[in-house]
N, C-alpha and C positions, 0 to 999 in steps of 0.2 A: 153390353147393353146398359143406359143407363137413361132413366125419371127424373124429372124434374117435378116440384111441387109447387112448381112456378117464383117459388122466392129466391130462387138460384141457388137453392141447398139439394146436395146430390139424397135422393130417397132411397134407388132401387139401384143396385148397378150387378150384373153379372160378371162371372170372374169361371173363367171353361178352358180348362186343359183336357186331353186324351184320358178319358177313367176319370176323372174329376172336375166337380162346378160347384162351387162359391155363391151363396145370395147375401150381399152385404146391402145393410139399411144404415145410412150413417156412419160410413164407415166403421160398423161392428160387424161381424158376421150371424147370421141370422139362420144358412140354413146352407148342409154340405153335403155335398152325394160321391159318394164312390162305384164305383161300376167294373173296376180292373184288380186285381191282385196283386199288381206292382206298387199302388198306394198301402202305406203302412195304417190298420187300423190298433187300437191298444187290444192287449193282451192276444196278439197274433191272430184276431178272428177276421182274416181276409176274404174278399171277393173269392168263391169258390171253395172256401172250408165248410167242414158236413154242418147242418142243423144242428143237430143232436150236440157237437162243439160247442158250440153257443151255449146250449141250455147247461153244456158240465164247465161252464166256467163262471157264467154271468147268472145258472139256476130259473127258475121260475120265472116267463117273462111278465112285465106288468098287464100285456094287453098281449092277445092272441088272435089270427082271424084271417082272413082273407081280404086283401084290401079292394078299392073300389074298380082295382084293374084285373081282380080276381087273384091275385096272386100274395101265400102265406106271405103274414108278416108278423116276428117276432118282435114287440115293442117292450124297451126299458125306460120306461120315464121317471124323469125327476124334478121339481120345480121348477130348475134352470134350462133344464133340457131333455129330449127326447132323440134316444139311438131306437132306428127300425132295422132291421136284418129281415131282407127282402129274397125268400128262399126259393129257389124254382124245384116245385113239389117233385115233378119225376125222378130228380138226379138226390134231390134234398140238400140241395146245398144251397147256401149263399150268392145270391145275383148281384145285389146292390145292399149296400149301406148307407142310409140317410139319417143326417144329425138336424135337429130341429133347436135352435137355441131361441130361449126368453127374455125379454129385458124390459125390466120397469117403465 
C-alpha cells in the first residue's frame, strides 16, 4: 500500500510478509510488528517466549498496562524509539512485538 501527498513523494507505503509488516515514511522505517516466532527479535525474546523473559532480560518496563485492545503490554521507550511486547495474559507469553521508531 502506498500515499501519495499529492507532490509525487511516496508518504506512507506498507511492506507485509507472513509474521511480519513494515510501515515506511520516506523511505525510513517508522513502525514493525512481528507476530510469528520464526522472525528474529534481539536478545532471543521471540513471538511466544514467557513474560516474565522479558522482564529478566530488558528489567523494569518503561510503561505498563493493558492496551486499547485490552491486551498487556510491556513498553520499553527511548527517544528514538519504542519496543511493546504484546503478551496474551492466560498463557503469559509473548503475542506480538511492535517497534515504533522517531525521526526528526
Amino acid at each position: 500500500m502506498e500515499r501519495s501527498d499529492g507532490s509525487g513523494k511516496i508518504t506512507l507505503q506498507a511492506v507485509e510478509y507472513p509474521g511480519l509488516s513494515m510501515s515506511l515514511r520516506n523511505r525510513q522505517v517508522v513502525g514493525l510488528e512481528i507476530t510469528q516466532a520464526s522472525w528474529p527479535v534481539p536478545h532471543d525474546l521471540r513471538v511466544g517466549t514467557a513474560a516474565s523473559r522479558v522482564r529478566q532480560v530488558l528489567g523494569a518496563p518503561t510503561m505498563e498496562g493493558p492496551g486499547p485492545d485490552g491486551v498487556q503490554g510491556l513498553s520499553y521507550c527511548e527517544k528514538e524509539n519504542c519496543v511493546q511486547f504484546l503478551v496474551h495474559v492466560p498463557t503469559g507469553t509473548i503475542r506480538r512485538v511492535r517497534w515504533s521508531f522517531y525521526y526528526d
